[in-house]
LUMTOR-897875 format. One record per residue: residue number from 1; x, y, z of N, C-alpha, C in turn. Coordinates in nm, 3 decimals, padded with zeros to 5 digits. Example, Ala and Ser with C-alpha at 12.3 -4.5 7.8 and 13.67 -1.06 7.14 Angstrom:
% residues 2
TIPA    k       nX       nY       nZ      caX      caY      caZ       cX       cY       cZ
TIPA    1   01.319  -00.569   00.780   01.230  -00.450   00.780   01.320  -00.330   00.780
TIPA    2   01.285  -00.225   00.708   01.367  -00.106   00.714   01.290   00.003   00.787
***
This chain:
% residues 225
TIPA    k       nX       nY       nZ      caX      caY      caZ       cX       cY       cZ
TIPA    1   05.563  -01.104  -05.426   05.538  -01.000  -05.525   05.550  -00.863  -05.460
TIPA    2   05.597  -00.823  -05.480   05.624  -00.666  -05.486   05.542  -00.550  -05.561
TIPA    3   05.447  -00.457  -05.516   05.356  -00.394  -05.609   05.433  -00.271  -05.705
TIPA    4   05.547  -00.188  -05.667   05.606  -00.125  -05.720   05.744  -00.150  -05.843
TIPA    5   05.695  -00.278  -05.799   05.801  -00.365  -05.905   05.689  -00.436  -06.033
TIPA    6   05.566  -00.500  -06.002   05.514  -00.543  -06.093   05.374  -00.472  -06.148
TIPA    7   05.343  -00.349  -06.078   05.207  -00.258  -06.089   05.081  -00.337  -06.078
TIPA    8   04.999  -00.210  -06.019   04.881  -00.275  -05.969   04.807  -00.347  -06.100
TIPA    9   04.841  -00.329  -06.238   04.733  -00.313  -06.343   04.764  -00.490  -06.356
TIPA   10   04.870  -00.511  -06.282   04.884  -00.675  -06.321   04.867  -00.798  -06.181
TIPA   11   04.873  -00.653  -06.072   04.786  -00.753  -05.976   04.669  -00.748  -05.984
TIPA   12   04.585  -00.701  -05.982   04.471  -00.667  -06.031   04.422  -00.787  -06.077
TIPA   13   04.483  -00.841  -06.228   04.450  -00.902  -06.264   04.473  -01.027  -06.228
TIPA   14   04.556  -01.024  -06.160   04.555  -01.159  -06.110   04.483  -01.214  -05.988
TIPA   15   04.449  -01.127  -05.897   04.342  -01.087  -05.857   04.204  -01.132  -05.832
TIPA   16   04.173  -01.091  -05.981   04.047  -01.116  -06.025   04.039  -01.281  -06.097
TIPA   17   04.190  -01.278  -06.125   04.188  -01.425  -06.235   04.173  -01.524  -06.111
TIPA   18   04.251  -01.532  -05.990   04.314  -01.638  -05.871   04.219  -01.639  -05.763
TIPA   19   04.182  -01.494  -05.758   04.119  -01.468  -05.589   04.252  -01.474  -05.494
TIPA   20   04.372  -01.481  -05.514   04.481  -01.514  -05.453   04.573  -01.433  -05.490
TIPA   21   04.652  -01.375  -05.418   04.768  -01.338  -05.445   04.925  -01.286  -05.294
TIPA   22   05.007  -01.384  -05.327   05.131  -01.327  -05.222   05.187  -01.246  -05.258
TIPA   23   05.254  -01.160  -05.141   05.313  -01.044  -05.109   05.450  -01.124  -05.031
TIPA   24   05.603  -01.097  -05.076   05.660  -01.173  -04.987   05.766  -01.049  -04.955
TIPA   25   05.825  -01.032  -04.836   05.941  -00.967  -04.805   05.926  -00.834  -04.818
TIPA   26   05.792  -00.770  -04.787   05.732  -00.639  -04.810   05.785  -00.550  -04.681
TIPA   27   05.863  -00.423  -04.740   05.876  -00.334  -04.611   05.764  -00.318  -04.548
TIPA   28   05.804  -00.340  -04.406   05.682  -00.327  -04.277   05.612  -00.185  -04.313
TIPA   29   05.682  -00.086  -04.332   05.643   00.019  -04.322   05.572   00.050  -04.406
TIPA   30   05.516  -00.040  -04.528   05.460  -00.035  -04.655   05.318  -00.128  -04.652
TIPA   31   05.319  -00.204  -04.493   05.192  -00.301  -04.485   05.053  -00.195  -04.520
TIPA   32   05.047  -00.104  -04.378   04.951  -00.033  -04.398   04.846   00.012  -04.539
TIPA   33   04.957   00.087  -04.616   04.918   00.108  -04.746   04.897   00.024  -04.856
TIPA   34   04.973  -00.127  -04.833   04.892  -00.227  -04.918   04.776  -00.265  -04.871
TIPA   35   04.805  -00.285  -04.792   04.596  -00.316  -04.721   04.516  -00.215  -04.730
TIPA   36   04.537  -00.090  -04.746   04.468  -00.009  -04.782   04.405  -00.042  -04.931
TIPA   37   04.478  -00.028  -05.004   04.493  -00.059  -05.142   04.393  -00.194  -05.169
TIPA   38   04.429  -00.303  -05.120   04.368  -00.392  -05.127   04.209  -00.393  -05.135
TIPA   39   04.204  -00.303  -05.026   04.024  -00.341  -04.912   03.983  -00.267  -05.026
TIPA   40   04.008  -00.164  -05.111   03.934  -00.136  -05.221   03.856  -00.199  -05.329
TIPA   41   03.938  -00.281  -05.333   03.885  -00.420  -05.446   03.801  -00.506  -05.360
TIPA   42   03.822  -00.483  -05.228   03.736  -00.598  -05.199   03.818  -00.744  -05.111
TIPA   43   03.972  -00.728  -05.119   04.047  -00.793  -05.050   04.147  -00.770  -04.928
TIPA   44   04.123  -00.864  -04.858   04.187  -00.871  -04.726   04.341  -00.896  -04.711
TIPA   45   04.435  -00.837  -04.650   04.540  -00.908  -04.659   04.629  -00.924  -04.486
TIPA   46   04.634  -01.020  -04.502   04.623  -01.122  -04.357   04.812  -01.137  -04.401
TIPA   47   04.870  -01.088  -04.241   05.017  -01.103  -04.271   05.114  -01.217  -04.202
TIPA   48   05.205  -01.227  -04.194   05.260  -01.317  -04.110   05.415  -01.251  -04.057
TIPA   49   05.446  -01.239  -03.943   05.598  -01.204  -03.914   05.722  -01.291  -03.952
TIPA   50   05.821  -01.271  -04.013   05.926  -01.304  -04.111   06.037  -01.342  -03.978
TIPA   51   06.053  -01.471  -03.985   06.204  -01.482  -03.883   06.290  -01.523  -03.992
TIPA   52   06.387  -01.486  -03.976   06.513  -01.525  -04.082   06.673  -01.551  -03.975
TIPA   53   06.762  -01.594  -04.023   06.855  -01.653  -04.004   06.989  -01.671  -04.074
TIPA   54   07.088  -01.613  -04.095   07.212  -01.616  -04.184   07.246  -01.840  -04.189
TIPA   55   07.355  -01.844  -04.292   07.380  -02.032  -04.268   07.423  -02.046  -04.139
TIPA   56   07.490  -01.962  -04.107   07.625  -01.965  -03.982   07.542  -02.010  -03.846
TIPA   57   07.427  -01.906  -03.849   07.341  -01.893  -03.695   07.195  -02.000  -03.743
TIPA   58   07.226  -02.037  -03.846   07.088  -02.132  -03.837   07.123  -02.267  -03.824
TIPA   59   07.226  -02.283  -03.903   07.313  -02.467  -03.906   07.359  -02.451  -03.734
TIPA   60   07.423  -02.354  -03.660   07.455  -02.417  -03.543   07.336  -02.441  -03.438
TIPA   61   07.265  -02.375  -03.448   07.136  -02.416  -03.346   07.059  -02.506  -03.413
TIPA   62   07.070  -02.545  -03.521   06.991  -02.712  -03.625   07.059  -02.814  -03.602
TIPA   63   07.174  -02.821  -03.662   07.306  -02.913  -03.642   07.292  -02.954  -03.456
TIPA   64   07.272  -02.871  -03.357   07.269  -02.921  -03.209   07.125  -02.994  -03.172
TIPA   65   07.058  -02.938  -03.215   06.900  -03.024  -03.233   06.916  -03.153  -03.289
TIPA   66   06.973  -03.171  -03.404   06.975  -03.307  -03.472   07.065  -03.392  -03.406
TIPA   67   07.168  -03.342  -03.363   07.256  -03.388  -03.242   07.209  -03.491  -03.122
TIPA   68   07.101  -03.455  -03.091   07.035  -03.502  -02.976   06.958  -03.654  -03.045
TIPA   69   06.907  -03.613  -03.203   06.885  -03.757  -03.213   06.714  -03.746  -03.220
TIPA   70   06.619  -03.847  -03.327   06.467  -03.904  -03.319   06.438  -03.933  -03.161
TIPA   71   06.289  -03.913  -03.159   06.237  -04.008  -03.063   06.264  -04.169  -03.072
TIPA   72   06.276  -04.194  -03.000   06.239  -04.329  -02.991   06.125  -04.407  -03.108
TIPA   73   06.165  -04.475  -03.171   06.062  -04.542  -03.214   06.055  -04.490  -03.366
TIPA   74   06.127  -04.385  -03.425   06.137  -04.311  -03.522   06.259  -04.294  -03.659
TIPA   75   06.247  -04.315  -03.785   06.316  -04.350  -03.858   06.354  -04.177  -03.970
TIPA   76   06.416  -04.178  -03.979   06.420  -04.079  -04.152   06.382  -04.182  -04.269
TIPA   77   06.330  -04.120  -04.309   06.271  -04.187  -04.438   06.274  -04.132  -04.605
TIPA   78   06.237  -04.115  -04.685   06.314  -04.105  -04.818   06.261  -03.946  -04.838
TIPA   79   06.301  -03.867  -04.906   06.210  -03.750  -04.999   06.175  -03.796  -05.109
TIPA   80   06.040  -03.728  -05.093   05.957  -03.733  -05.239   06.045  -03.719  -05.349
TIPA   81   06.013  -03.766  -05.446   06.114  -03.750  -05.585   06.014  -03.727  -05.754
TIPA   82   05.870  -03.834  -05.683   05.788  -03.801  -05.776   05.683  -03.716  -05.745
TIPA   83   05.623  -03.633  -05.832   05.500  -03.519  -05.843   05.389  -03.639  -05.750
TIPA   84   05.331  -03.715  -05.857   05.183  -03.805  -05.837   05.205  -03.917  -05.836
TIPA   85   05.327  -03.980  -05.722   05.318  -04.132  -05.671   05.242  -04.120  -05.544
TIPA   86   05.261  -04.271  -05.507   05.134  -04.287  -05.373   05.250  -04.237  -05.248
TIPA   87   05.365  -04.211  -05.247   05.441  -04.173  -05.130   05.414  -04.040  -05.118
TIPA   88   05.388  -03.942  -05.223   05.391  -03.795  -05.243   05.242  -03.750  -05.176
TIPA   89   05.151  -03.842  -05.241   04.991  -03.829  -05.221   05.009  -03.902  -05.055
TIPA   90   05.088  -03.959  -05.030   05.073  -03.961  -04.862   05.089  -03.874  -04.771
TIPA   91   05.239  -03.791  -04.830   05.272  -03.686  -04.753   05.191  -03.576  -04.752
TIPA   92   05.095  -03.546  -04.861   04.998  -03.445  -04.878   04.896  -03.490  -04.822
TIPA   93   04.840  -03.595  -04.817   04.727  -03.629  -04.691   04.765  -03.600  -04.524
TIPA   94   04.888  -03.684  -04.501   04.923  -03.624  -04.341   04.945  -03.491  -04.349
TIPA   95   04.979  -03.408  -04.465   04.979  -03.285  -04.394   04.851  -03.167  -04.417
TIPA   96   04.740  -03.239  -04.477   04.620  -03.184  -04.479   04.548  -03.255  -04.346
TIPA   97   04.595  -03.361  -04.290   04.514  -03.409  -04.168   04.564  -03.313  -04.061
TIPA   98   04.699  -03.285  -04.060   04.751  -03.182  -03.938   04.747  -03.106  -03.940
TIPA   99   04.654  -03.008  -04.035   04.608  -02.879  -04.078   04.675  -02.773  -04.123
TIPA  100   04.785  -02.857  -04.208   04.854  -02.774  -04.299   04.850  -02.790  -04.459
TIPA  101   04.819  -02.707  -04.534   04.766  -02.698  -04.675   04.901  -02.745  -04.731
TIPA  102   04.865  -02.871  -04.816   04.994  -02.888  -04.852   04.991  -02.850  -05.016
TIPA  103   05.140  -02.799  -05.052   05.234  -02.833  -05.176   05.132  -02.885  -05.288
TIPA  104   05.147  -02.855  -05.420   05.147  -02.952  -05.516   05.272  -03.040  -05.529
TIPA  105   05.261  -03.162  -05.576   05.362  -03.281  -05.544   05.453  -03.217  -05.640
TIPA  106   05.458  -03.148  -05.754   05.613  -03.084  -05.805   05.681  -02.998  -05.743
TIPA  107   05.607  -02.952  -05.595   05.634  -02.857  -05.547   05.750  -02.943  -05.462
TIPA  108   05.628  -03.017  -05.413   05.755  -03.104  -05.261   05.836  -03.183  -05.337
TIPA  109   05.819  -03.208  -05.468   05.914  -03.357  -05.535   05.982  -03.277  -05.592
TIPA  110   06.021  -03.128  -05.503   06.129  -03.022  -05.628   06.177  -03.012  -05.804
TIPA  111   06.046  -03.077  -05.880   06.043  -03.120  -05.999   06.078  -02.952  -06.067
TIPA  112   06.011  -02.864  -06.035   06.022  -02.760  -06.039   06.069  -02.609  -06.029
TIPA  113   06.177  -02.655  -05.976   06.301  -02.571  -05.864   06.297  -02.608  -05.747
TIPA  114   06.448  -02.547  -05.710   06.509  -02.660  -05.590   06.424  -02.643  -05.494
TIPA  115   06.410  -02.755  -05.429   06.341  -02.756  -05.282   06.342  -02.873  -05.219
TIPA  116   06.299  -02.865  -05.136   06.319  -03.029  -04.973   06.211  -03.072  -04.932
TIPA  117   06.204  -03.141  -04.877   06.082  -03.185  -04.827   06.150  -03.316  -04.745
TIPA  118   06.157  -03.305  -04.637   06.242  -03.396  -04.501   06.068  -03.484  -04.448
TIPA  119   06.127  -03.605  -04.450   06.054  -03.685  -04.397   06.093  -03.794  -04.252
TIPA  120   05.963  -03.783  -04.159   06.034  -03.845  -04.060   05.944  -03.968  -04.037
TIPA  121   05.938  -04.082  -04.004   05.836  -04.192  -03.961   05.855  -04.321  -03.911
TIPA  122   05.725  -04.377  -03.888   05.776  -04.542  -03.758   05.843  -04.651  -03.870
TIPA  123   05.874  -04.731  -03.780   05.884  -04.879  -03.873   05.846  -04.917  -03.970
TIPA  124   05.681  -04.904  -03.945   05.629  -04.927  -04.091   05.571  -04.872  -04.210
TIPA  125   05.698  -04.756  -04.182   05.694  -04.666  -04.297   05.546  -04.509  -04.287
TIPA  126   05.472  -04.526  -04.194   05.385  -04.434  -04.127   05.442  -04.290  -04.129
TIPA  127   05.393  -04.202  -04.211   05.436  -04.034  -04.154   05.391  -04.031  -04.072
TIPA  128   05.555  -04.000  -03.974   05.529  -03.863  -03.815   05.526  -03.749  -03.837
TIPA  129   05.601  -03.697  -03.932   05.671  -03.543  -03.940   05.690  -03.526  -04.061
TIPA  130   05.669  -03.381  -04.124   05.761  -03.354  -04.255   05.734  -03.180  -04.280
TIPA  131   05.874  -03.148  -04.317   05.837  -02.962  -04.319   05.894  -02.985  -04.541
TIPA  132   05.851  -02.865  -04.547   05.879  -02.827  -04.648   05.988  -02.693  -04.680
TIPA  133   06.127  -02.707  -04.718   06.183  -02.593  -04.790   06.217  -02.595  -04.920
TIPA  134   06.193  -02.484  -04.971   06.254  -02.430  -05.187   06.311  -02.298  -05.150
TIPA  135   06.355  -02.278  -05.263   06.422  -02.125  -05.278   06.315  -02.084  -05.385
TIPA  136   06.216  -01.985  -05.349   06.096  -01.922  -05.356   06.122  -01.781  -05.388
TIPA  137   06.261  -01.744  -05.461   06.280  -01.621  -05.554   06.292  -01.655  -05.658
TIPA  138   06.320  -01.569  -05.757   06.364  -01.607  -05.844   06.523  -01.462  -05.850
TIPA  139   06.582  -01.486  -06.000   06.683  -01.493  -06.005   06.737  -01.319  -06.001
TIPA  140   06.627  -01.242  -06.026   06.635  -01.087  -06.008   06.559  -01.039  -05.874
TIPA  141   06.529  -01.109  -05.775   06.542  -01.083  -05.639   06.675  -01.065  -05.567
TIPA  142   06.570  -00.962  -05.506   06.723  -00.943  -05.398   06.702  -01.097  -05.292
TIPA  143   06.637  -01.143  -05.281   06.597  -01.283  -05.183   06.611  -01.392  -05.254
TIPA  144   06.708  -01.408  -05.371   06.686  -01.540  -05.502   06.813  -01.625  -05.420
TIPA  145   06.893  -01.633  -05.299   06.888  -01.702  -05.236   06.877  -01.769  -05.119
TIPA  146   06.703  -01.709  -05.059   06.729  -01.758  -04.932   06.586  -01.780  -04.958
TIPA  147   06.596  -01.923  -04.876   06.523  -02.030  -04.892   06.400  -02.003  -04.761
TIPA  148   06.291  -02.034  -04.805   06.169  -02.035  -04.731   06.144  -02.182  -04.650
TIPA  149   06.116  -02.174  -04.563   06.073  -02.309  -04.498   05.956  -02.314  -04.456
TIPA  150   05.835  -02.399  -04.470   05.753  -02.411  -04.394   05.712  -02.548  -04.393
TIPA  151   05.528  -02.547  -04.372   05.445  -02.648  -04.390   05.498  -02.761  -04.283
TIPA  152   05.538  -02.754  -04.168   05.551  -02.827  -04.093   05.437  -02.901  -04.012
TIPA  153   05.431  -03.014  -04.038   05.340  -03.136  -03.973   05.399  -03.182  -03.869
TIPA  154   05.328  -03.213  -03.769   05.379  -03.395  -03.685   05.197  -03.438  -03.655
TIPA  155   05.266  -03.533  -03.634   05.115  -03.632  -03.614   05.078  -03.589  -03.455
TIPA  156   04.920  -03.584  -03.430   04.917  -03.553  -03.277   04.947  -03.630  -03.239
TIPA  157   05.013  -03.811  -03.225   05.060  -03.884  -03.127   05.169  -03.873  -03.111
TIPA  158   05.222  -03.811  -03.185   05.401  -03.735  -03.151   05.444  -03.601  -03.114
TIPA  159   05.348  -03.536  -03.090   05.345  -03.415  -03.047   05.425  -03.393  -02.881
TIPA  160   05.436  -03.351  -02.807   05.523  -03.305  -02.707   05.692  -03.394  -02.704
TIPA  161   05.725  -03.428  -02.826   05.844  -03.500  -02.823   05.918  -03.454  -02.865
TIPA  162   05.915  -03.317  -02.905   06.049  -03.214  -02.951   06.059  -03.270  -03.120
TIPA  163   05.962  -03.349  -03.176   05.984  -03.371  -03.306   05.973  -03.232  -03.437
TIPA  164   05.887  -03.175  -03.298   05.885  -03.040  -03.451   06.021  -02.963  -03.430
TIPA  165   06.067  -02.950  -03.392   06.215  -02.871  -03.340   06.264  -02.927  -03.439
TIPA  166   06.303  -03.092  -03.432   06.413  -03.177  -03.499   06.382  -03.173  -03.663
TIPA  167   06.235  -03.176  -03.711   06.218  -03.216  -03.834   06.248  -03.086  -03.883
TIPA  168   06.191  -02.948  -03.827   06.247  -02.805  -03.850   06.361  -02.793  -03.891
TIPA  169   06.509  -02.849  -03.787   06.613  -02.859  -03.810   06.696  -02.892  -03.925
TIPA  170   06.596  -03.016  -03.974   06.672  -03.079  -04.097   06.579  -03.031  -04.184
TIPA  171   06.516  -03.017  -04.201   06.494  -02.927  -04.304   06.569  -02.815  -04.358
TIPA  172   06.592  -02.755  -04.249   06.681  -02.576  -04.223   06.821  -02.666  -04.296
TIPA  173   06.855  -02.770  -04.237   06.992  -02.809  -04.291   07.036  -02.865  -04.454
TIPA  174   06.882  -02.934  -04.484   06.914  -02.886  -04.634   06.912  -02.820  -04.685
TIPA  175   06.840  -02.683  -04.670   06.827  -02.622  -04.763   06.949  -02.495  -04.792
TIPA  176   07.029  -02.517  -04.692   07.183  -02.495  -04.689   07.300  -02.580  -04.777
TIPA  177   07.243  -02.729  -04.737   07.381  -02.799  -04.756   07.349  -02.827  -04.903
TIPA  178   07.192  -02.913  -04.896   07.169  -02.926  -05.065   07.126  -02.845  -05.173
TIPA  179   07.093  -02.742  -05.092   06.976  -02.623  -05.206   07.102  -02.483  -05.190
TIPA  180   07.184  -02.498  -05.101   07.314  -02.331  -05.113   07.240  -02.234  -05.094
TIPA  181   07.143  -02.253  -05.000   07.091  -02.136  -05.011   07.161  -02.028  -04.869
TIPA  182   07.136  -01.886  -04.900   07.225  -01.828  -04.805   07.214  -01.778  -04.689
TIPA  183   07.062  -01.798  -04.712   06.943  -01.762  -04.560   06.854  -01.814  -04.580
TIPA  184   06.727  -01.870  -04.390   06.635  -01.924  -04.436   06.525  -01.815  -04.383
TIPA  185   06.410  -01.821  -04.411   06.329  -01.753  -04.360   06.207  -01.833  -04.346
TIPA  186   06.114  -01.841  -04.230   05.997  -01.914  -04.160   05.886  -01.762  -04.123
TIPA  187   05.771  -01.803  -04.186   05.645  -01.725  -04.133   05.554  -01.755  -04.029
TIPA  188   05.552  -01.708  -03.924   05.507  -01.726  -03.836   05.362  -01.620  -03.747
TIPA  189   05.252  -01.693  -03.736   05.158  -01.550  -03.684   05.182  -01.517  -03.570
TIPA  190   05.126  -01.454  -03.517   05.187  -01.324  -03.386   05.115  -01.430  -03.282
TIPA  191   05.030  -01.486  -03.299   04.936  -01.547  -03.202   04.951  -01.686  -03.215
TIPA  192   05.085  -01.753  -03.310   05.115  -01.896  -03.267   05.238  -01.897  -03.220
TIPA  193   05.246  -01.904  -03.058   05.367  -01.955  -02.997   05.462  -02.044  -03.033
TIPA  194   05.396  -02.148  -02.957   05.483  -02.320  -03.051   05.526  -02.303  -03.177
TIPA  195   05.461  -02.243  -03.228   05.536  -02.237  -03.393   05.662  -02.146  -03.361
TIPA  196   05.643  -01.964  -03.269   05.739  -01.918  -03.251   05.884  -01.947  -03.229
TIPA  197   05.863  -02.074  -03.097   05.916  -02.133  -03.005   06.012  -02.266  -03.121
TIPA  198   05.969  -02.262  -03.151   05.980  -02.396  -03.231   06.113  -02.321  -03.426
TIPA  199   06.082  -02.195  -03.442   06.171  -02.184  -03.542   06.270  -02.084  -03.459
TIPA  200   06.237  -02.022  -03.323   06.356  -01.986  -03.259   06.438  -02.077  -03.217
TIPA  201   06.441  -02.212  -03.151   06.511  -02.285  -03.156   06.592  -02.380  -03.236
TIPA  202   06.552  -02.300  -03.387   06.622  -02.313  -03.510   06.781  -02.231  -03.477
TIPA  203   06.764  -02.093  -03.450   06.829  -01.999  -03.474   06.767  -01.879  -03.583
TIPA  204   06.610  -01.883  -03.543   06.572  -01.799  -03.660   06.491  -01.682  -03.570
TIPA  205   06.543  -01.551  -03.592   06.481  -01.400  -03.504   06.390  -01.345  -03.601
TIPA  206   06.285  -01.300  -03.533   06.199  -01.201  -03.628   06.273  -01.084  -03.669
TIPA  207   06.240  -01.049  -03.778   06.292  -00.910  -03.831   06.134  -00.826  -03.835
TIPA  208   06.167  -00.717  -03.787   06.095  -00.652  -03.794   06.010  -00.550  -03.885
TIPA  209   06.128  -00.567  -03.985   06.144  -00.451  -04.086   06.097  -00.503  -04.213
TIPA  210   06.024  -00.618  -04.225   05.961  -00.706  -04.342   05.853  -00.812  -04.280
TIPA  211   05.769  -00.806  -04.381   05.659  -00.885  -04.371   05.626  -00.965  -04.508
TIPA  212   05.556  -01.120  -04.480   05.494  -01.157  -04.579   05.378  -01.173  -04.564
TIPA  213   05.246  -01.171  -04.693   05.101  -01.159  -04.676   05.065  -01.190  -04.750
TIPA  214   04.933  -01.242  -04.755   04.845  -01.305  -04.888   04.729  -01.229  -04.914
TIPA  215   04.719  -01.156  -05.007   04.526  -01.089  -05.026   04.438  -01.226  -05.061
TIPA  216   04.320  -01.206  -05.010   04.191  -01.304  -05.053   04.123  -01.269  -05.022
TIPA  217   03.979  -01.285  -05.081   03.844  -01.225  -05.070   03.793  -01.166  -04.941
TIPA  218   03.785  -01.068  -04.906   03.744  -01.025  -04.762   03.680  -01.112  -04.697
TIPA  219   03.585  -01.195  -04.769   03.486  -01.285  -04.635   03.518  -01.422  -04.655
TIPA  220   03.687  -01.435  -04.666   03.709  -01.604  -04.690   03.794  -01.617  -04.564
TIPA  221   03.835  -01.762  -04.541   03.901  -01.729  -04.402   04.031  -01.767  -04.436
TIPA  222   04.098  -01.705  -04.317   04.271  -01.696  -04.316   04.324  -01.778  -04.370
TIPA  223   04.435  -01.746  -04.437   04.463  -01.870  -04.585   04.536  -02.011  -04.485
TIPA  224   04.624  -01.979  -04.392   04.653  -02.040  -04.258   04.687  -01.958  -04.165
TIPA  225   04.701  -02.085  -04.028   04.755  -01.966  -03.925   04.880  -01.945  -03.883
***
């Protein structure tokens, strides 16, 4: 959301209606004065640095990751397709156990506009891994096609195996090949490395010159990190 595009008289209210509200693709130079704005009402707004990526420079450093191939021991497995089956309600449990807030299931089962949701896991069908991308504009954005990625899980017993790189990867690769979208962009906080580390070896650079942020109640805690 953009405040000079939709006025305060309707964030406000939403505001007051949600306790919630995003800010996405906000000139940097414009943070200051929304948080200003904010702390008036009473809300905090907690930001995240924007890495983005053209198709060209994100498919070749994804495409070489996937190249290399699963761990050992590790399968691709289906995408969600339904909102509220027991496969959807699985993937939203592993990724509330790995401390990432997940999706409503129309969200990840793209019932709702396009989006991905890449799944990775063992033999017997067990989530290791799964990130989430949609195209998260709409159609009078200047950003209505470049696709957001996040919500990336792995299980801690798969952790130092380069699985978050790989599941990153394919993710980044659909949302090119199946969703057309024309850029991706990943939020990342200033103070999580591995996460840094992990969508630069996508092919994705911070831009400096945009930020995304969420307002919420001054004394609630960080919506994630």
């Amino acid at each position: 959301m953009i405040p000079n595009r939709f006025g305060w008289e309707l964030i406000d209210k939403i505001l007051n209606r949600d306790g919630i509200c995003g800010f996405r693709m906000i000139p940097a130079s414009k943070a200051d004065e929304l948080k200003s704005r904010l702390a008036k009402g009473g809300f905090r707004f907690d930001t995240w640095d924007v890495f983005l990526a053209d198709q060209a420079s994100a498919l070749a450093a994804s495409e070489a990751i996937i190249d290399q191939g699963l761990p050992d021991g590790l399968l691709d497995q289906d995408k969600p397709t339904e909102p509220d089956d027991e496969y959807t309600a699985r993937i939203q449990a592993f990724m509330a156990a790995s401390g990432v807030v997940p999706f409503s299931g129309s969200l990840l089962a793209g019932t709702v506009g396009p989006a991905t949701t890449v799944v990775v896991g063992d033999k017997t069908g067990t989530v290791a891994a799964t990130p989430h991308g949609y195209l998260a504009h709409n159609s009078y954005s200047t950003y209505h096609r470049y696709a957001w990625g996040g919500l990336v899980a792995v299980a801690q017993s798969q952790r130092g195996r380069g699985l978050g790189n790989h599941i990153n990867a394919r993710m980044i690769v659909s949302v090119f090949r199946d969703l057309h979208a024309t850029h991706i962009y990943e939020l990342v906080s200033a103070s999580n490395v591995p996460s840094r580390r992990m969508v630069e070896s996508c092919g994705l650079r911070r831009d400096p010159a945009v930020v995304c942020g969420v307002a919420t109640p001054g004394d609630s805690a960080r919506f994630t990190r």
